[in-house]
MDAnalysis code that builds the backbone (N, CA, C; Angstrom):
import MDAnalysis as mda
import numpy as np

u = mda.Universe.empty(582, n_residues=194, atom_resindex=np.repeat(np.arange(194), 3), trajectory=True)
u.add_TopologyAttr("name", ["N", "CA", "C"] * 194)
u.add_TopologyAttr("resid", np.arange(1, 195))
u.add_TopologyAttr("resname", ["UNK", "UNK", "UNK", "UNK", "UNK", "UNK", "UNK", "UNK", "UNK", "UNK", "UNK", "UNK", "UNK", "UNK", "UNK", "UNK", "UNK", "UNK", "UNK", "UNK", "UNK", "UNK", "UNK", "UNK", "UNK", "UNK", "UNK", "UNK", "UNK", "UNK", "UNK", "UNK", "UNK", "UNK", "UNK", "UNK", "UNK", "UNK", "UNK", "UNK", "UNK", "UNK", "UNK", "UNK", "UNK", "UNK", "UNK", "UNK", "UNK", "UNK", "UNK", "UNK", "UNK", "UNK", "UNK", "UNK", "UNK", "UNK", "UNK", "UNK", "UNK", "UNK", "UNK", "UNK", "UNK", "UNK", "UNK", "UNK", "UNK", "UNK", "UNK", "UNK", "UNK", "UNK", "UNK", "UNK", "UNK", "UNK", "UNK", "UNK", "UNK", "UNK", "UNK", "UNK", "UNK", "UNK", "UNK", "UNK", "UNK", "UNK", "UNK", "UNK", "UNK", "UNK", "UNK", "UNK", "UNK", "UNK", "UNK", "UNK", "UNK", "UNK", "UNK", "UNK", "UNK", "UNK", "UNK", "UNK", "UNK", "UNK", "UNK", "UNK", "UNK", "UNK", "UNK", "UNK", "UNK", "UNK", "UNK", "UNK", "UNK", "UNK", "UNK", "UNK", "UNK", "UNK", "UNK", "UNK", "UNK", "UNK", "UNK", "UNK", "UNK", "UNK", "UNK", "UNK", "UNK", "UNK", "UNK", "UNK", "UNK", "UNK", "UNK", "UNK", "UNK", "UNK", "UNK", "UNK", "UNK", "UNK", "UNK", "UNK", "UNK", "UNK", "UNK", "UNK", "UNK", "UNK", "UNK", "UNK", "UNK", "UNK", "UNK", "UNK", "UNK", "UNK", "UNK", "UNK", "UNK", "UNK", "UNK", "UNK", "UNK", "UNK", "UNK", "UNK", "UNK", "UNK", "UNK", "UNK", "UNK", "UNK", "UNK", "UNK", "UNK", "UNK", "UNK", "UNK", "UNK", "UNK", "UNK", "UNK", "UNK", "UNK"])
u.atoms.positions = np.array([
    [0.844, -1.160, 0.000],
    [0.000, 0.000, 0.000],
    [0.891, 1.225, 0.000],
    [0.640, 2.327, -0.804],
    [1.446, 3.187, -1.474],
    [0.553, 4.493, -0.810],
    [0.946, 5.272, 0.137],
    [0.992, 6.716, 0.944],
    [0.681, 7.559, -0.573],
    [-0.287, 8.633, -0.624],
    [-0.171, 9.652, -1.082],
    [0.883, 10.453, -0.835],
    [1.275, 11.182, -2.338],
    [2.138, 12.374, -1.623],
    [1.812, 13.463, -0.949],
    [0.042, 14.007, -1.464],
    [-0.344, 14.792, -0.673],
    [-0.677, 14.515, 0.513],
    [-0.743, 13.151, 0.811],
    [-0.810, 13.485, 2.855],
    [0.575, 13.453, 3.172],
    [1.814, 13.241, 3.279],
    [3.128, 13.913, 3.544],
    [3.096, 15.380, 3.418],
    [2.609, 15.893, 2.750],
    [2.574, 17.192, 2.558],
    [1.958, 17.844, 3.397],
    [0.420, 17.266, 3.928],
    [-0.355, 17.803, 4.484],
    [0.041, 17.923, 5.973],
    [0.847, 16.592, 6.687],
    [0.950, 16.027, 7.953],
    [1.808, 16.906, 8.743],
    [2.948, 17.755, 8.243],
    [3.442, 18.757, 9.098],
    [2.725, 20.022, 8.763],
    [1.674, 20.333, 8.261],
    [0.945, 21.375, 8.386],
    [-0.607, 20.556, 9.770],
    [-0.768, 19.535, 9.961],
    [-1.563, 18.680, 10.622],
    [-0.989, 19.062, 12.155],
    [0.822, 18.752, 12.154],
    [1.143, 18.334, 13.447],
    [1.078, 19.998, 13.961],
    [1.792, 21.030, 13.046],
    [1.837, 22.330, 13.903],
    [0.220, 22.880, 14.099],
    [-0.582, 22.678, 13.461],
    [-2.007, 22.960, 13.654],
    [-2.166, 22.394, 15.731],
    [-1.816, 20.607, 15.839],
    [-1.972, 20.262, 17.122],
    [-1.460, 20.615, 17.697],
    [-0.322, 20.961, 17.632],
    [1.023, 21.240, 18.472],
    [0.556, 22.885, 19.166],
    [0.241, 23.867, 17.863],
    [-0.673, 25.380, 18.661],
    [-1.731, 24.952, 19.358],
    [-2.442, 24.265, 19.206],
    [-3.861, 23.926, 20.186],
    [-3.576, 23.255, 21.714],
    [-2.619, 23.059, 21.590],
    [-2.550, 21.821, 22.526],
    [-1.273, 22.811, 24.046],
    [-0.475, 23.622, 22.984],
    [0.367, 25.042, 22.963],
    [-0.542, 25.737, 24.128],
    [-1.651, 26.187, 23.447],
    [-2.544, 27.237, 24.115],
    [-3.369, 26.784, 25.137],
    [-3.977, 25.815, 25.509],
    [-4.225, 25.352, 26.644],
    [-3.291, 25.775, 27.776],
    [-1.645, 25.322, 27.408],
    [-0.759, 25.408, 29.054],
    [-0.426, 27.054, 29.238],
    [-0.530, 27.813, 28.353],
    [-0.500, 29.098, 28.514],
    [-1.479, 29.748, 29.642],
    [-0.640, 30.437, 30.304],
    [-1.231, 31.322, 31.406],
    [-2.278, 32.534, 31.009],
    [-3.185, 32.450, 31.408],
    [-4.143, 33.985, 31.120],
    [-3.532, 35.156, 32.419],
    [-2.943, 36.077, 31.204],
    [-2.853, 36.962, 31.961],
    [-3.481, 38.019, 32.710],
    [-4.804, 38.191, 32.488],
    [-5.794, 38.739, 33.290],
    [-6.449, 37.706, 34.593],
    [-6.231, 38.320, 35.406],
    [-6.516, 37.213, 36.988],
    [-7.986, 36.647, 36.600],
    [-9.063, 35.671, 36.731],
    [-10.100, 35.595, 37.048],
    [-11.047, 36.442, 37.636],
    [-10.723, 36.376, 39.278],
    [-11.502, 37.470, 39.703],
    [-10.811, 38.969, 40.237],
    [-11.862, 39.905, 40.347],
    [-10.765, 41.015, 40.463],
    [-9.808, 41.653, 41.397],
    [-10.474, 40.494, 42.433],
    [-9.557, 40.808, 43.884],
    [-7.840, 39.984, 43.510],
    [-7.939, 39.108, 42.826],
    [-6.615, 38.718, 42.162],
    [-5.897, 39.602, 41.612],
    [-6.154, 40.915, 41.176],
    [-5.541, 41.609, 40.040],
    [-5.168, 42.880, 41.257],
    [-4.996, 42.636, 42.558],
    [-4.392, 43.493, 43.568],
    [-3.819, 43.180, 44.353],
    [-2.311, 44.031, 44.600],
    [-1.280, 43.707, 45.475],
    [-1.942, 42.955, 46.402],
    [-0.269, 41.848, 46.881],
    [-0.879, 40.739, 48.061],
    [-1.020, 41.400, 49.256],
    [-1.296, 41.052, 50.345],
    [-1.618, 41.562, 51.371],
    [-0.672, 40.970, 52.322],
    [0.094, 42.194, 52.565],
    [2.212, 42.052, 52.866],
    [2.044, 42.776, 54.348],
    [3.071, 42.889, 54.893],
    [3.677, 43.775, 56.275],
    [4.944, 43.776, 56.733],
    [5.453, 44.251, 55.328],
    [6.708, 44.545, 55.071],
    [6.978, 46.060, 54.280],
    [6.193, 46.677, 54.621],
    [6.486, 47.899, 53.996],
    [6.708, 48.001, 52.394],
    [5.848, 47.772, 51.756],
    [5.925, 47.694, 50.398],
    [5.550, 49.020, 49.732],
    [4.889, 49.953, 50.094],
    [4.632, 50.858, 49.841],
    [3.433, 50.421, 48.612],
    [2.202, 49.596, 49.044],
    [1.261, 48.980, 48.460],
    [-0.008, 49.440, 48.832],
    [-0.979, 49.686, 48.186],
    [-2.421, 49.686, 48.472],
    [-3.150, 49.161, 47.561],
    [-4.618, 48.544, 47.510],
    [-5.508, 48.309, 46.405],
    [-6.298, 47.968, 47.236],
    [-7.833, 47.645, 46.213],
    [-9.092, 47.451, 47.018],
    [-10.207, 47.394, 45.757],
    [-11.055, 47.070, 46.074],
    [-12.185, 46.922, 45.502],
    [-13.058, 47.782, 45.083],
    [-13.106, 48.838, 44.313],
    [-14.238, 50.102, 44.248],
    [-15.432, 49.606, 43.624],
    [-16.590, 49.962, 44.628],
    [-17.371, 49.141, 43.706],
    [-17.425, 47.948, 42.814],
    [-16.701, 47.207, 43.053],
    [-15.950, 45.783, 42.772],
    [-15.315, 45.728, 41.728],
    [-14.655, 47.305, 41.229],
    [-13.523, 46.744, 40.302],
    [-11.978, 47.180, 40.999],
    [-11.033, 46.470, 40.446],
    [-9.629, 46.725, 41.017],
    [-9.428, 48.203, 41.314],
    [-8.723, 48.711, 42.155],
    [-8.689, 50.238, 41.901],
    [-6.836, 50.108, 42.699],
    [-6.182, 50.825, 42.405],
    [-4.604, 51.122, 42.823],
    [-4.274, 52.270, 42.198],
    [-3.004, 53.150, 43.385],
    [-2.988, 54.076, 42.540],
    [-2.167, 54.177, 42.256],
    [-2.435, 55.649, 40.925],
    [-1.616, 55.679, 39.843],
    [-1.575, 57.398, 39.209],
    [-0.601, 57.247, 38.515],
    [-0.080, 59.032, 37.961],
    [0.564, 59.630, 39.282],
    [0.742, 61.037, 38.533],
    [1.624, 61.362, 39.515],
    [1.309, 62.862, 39.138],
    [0.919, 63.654, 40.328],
    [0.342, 65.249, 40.144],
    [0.668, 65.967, 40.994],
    [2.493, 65.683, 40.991],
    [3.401, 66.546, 41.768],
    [3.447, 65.483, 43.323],
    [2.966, 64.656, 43.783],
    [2.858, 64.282, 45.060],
    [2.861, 62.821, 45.389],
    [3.338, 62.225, 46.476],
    [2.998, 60.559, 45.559],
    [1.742, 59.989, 45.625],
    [1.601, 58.913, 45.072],
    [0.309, 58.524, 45.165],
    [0.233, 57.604, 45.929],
    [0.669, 57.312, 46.766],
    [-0.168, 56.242, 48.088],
    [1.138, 57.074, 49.161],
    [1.003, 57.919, 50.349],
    [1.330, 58.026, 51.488],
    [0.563, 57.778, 52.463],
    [1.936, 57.291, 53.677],
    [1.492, 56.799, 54.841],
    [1.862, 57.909, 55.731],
    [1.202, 58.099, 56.714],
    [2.100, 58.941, 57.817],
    [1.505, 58.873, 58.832],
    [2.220, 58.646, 60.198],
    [1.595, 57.995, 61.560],
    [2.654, 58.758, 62.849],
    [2.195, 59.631, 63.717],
    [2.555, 60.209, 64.751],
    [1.969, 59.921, 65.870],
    [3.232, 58.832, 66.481],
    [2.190, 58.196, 67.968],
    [2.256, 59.237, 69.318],
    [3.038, 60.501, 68.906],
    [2.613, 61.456, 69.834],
    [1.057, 62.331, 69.881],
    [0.583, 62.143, 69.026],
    [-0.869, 63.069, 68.329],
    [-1.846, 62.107, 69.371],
    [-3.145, 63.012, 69.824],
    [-3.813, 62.289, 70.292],
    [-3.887, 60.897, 70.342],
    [-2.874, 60.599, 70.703],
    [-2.755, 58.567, 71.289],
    [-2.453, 58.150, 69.925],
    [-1.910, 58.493, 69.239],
    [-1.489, 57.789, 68.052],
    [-2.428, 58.185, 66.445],
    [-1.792, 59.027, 65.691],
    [-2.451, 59.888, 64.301],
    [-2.275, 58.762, 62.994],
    [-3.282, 58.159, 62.333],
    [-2.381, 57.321, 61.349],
    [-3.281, 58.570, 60.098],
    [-2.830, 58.637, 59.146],
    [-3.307, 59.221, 57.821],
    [-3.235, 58.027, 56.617],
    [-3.507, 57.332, 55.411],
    [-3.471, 56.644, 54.462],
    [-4.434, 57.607, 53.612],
    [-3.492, 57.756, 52.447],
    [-4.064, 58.857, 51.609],
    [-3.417, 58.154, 50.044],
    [-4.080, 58.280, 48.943],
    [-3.725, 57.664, 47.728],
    [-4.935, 58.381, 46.333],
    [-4.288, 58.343, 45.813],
    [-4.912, 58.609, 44.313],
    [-4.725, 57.926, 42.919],
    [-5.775, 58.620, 42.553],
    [-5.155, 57.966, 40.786],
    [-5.273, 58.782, 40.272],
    [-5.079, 59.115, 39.342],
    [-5.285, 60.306, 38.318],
    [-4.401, 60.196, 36.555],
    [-4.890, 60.815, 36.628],
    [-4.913, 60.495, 34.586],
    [-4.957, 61.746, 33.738],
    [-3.307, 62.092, 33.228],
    [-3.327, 63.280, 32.889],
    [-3.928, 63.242, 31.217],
    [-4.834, 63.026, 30.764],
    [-5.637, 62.517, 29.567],
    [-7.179, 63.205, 30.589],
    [-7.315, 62.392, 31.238],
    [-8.766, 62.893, 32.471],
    [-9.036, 63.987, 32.653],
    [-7.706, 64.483, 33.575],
    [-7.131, 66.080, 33.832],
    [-8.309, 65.908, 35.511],
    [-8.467, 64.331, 35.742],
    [-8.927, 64.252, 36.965],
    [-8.461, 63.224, 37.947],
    [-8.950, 63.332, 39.320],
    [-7.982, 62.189, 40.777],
    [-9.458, 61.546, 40.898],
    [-9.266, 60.342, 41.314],
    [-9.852, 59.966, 42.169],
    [-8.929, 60.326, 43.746],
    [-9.879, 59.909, 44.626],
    [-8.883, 60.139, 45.999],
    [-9.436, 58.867, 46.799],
    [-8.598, 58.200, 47.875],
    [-9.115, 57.458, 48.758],
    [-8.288, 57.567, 50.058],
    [-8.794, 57.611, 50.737],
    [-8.384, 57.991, 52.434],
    [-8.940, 57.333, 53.436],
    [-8.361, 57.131, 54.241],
    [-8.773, 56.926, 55.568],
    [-7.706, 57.010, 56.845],
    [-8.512, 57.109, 57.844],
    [-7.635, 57.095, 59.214],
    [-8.033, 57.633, 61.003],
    [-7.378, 58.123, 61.308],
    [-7.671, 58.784, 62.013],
    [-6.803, 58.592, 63.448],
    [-7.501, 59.131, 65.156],
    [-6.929, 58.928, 66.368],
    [-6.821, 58.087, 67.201],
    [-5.942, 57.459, 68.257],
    [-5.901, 56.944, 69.111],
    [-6.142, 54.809, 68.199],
    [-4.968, 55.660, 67.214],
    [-4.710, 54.331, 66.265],
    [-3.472, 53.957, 66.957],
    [-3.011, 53.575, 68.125],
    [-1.739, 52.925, 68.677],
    [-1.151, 51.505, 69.065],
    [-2.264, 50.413, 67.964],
    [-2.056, 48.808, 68.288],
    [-2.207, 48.352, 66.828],
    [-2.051, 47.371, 67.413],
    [-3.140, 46.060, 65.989],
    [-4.044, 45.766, 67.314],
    [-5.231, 46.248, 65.821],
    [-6.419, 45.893, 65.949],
    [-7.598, 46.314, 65.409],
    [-8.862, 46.219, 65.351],
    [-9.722, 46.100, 64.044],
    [-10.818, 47.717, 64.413],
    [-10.769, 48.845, 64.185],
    [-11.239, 49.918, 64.354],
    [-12.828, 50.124, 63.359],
    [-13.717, 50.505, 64.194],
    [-14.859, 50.700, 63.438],
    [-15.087, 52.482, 62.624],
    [-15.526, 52.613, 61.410],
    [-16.132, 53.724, 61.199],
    [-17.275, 54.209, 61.293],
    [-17.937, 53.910, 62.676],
    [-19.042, 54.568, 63.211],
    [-18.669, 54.738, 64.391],
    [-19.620, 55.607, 65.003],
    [-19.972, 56.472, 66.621],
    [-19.512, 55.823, 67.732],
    [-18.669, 55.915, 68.616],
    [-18.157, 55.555, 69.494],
    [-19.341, 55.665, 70.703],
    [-19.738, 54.942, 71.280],
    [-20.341, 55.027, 72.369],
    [-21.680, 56.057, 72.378],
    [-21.926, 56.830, 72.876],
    [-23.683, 57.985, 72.232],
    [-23.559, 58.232, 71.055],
    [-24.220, 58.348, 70.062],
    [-24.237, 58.574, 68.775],
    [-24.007, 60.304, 68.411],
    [-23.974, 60.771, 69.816],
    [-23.916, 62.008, 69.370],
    [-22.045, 62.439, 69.139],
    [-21.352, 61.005, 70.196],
    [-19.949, 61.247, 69.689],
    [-19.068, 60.847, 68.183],
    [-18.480, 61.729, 67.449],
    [-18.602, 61.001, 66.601],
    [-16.825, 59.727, 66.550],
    [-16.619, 59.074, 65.531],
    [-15.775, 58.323, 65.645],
    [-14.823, 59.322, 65.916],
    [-13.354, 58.284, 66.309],
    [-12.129, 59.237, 65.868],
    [-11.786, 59.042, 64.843],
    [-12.001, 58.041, 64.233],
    [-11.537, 57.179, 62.702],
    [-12.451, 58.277, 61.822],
    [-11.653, 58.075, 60.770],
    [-12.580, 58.662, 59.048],
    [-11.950, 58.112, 58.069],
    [-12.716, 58.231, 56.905],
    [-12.539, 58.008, 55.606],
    [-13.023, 59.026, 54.770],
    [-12.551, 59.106, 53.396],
    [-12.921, 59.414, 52.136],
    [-12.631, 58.940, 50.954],
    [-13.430, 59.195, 50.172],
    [-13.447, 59.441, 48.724],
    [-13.843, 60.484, 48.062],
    [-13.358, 60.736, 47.047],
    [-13.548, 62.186, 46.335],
    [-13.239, 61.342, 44.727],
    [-14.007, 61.907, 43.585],
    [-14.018, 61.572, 42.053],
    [-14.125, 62.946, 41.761],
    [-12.963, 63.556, 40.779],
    [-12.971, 64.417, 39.918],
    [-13.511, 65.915, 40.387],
    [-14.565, 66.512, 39.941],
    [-15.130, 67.510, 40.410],
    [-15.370, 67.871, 41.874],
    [-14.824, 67.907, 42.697],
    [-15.066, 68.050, 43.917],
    [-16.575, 69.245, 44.643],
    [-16.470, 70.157, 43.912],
    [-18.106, 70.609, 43.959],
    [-19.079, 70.336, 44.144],
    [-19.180, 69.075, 43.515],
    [-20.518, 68.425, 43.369],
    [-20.632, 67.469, 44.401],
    [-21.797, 67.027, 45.485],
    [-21.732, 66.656, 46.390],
    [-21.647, 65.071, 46.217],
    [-22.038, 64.601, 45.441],
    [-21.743, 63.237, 44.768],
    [-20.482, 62.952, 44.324],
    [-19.035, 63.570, 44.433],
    [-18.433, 63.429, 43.941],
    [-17.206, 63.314, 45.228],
    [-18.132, 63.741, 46.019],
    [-16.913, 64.116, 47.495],
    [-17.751, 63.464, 48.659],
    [-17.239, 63.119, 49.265],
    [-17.691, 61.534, 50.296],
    [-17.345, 61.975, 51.764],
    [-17.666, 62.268, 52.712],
    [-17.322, 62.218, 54.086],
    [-18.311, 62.653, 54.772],
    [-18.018, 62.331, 56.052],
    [-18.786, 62.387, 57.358],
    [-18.905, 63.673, 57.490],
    [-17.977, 64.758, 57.151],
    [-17.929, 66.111, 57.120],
    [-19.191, 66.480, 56.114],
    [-19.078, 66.292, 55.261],
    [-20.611, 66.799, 54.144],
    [-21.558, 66.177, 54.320],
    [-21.718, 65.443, 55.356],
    [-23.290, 64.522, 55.216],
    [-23.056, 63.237, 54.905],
    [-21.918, 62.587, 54.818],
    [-22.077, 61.356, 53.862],
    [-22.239, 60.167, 55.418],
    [-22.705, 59.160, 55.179],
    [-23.267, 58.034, 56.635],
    [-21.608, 57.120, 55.799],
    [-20.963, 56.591, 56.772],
    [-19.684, 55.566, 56.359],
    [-20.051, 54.336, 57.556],
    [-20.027, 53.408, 57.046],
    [-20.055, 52.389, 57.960],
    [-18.821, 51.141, 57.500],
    [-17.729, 50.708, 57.793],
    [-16.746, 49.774, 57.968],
    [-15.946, 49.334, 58.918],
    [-14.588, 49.424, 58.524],
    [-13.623, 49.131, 59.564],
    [-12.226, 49.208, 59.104],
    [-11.347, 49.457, 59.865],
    [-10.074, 49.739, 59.528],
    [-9.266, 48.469, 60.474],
    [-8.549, 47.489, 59.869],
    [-7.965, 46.853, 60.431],
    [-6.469, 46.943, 60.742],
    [-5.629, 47.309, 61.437],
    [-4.487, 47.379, 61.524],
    [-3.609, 46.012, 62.081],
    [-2.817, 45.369, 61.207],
    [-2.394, 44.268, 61.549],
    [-0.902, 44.038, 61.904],
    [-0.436, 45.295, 61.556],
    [1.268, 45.427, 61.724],
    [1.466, 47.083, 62.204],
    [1.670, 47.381, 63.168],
    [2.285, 48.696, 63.698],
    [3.180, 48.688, 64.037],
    [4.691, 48.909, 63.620],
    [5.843, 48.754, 64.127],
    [6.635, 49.902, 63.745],
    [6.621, 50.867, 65.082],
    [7.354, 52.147, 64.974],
    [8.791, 51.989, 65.145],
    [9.432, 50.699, 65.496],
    [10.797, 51.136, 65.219],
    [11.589, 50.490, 63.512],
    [10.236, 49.846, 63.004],
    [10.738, 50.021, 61.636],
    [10.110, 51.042, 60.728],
    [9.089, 51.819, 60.991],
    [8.013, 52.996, 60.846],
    [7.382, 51.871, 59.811],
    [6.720, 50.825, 60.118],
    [5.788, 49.823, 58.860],
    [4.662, 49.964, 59.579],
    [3.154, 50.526, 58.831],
    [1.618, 50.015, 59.060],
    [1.409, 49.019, 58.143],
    [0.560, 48.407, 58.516],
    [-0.059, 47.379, 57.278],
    [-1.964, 47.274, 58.034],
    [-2.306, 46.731, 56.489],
    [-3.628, 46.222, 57.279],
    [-4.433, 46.149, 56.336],
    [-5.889, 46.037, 56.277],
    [-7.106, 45.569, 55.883],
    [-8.052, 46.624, 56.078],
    [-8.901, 47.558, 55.303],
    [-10.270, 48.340, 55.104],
    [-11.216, 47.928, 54.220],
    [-12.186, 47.981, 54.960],
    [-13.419, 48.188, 54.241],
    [-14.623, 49.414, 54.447],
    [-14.837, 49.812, 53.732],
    [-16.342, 50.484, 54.159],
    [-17.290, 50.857, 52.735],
    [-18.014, 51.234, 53.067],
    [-19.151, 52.082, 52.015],
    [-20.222, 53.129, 52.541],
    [-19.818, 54.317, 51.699],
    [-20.254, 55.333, 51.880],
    [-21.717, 55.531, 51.387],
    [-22.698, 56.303, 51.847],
    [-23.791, 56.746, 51.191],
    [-24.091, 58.232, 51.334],
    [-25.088, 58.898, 50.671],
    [-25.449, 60.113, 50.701],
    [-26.687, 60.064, 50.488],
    [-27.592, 61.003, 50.498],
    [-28.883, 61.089, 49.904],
    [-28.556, 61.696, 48.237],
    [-29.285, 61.246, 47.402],
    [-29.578, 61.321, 46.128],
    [-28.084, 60.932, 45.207],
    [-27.376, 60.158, 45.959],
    [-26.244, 59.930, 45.200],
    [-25.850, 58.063, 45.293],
    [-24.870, 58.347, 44.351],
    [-24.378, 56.506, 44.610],
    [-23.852, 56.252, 45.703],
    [-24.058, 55.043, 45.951],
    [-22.971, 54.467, 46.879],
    [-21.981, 53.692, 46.478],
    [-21.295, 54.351, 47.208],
    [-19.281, 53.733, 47.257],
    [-18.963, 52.535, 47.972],
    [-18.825, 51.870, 47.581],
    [-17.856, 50.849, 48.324],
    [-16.842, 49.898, 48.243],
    [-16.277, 49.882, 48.990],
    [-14.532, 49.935, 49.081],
    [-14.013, 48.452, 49.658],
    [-13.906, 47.906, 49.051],
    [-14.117, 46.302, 50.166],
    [-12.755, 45.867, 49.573],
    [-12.003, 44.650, 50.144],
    [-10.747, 44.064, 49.789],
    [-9.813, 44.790, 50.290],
    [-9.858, 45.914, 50.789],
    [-8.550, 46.886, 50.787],
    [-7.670, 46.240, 51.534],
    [-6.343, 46.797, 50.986],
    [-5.141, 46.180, 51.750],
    [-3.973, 47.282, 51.773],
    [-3.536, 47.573, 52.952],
    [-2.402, 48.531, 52.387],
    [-0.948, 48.492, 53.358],
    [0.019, 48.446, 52.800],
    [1.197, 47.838, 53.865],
    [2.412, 49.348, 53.015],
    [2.756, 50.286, 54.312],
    [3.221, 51.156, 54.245],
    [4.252, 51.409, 55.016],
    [5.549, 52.585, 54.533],
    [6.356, 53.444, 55.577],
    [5.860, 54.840, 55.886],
    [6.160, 54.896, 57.136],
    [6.091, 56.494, 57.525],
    [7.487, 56.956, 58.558],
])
């Protein structure tokens, strides 16, 4: 029995056809699955890292508008201990920041801090947060306890170590307003120097 010549011909155009298919399966997808994958790990080593969940897409920041974009800064002389976490993104194409913040007093351990009312509701936390998008004017666009906005989460602090100046830790919250969206901020992770 006598082989065609056209299947010799055909059979290394056959094998590289299997060989790409078979190729592309072991290949890695470089976009994570879900989107909490597609943000720094959650370290306490001073990485100078933040990310989180906005409204459940990745958010980290980014650009640069004279200042950096993720500082830490923590003074355990300030009312019992001052932490600040402040970060942006911004996009000189936009010609706008997002902003994300949080922090506040008598931050001097590890341990898991709420953003609501301490004890009578008429006191308010020492902790805060924000967010701010672009136009800051507009009351939908700027987020805090200061303008009206209700925040309910938590700030977790899991590494405080002032003689290497490293915070690290875990936030969540979500903001509301009347007649506007709500924000929320879930996954956060942020491991810093000050």
């Amino acid at each position: 029995m006598r082989s065609s010549p056209a299947c010799f011909t055909r059979l290394p155009l056959y094998l590289a056809l299997t060989l790409l298919t078979q190729c592309s399966k072991c290949k890695n997808d470089p976009t994570p699955s879900k989107p909490e994958d597609q943000l720094p790990p959650a370290t306490q080593t001073g990485a100078g890292t933040f990310g989180c969940l906005l409204n459940g897409q990745p958010w980290t920041p980014s650009g640069f508008n004279g200042h950096p974009n993720f500082l830490v800064s923590y003074d355990p002389t300030y009312h019992g201990g001052n932490l600040d976490v402040t970060m942006y993104r911004y996009s000189t194409g936009a010609k706008q920041a997002q902003y994300i913040g949080f922090g506040g007093d008598q931050l001097n351990k590890p341990g898991t801090y709420s953003f609501t009312a301490l004890g009578s509701p008429a006191l308010p936390s020492p902790y805060t947060a924000l967010y701010a998008d672009g136009n800051l004017s507009s009351p939908c666009n700027y987020y805090t306890v200061n303008q009206g906005a209700t925040v309910k989460g938590q700030l977790t602090i899991t590494r405080l170590d002032l003689s290497s100046g490293i915070v690290s830790g875990t936030v969540e919250y979500t903001f509301s307003q009347p007649s506007c969206d709500t924000i929320k901020i879930t996954k956060g992770r942020f491991d810093g120097k000050f």
